[in-house]
C-alpha positions as a printed Julia matrix, in Angstrom:
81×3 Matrix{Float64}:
   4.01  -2.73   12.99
   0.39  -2.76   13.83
  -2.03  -5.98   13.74
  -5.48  -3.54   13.65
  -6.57  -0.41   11.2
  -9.38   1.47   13.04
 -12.69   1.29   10.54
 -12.9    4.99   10.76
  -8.94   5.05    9.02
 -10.04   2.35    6.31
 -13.11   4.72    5.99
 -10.48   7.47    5.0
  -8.14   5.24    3.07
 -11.3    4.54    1.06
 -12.22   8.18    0.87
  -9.16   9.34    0.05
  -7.57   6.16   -2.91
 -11.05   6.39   -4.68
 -11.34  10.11   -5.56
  -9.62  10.22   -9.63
  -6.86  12.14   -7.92
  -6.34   9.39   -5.74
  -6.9    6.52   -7.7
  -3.72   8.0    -9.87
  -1.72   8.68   -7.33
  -2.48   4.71   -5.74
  -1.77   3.46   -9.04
   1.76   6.09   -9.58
   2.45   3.97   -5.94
   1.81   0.76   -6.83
   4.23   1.01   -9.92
   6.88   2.62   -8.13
   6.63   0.15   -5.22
   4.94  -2.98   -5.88
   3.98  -4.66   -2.77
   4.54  -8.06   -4.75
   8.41  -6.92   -5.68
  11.09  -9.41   -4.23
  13.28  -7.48   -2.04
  16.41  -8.67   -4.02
  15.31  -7.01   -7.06
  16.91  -4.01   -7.92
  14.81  -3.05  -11.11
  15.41  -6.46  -12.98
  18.32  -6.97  -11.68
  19.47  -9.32   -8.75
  21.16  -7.58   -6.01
  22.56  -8.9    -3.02
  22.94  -5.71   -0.57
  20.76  -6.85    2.4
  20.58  -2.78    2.88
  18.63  -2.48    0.27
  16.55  -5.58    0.14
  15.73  -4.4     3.74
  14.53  -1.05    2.05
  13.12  -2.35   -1.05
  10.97  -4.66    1.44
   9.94  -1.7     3.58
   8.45  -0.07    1.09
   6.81  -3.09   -0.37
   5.28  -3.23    3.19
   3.79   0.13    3.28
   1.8   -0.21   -0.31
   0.68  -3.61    1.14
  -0.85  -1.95    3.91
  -2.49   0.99    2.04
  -3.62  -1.51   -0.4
  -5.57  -3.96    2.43
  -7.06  -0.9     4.4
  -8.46  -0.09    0.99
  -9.96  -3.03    0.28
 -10.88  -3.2     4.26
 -12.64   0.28    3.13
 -14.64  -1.16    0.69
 -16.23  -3.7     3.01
 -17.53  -1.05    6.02
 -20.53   0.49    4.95
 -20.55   4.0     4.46
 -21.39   6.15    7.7
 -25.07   7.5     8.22
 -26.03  10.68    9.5
């Protein structure tokens, strides 16, 4: 896991989740793997398999992380020339 995003990455994430294509495709992700989902949910339903809370929880992870380095994005000011 890694504690720092370089601001030239959160420049991409930034270039890349705010184009229309890939605002959709963010939003397709978020759906499909909230980062606020609790790992033992298994599409409404409880689950206890620790297998797949661990998974359900890794994904969570990763939207979490695009999700902040977009919002870090939006903070840096835009390169100049």
């Amino acid at each position: 896991m890694r504690d720092k995003i370089s601001i030239d990455v959160c420049r991409a994430y930034r270039q890349t989740f705010t184009t229309d294509a890939g605002k959709r495709v963010l939003e397709d992700l978020m759906q499909a793997y909230p980062p606020d989902r609790p790992p033992f949910d298994c599409g409404g339903v409880w689950s206890s398999d620790p297998v797949a809370a661990a998974f359900r929880s890794g994904q969570s992870s990763v939207m979490k992380a695009i999700s902040d380095a977009c919002k870090a994005g939006e903070l840096i000011p835009q390169k100049t020339p």
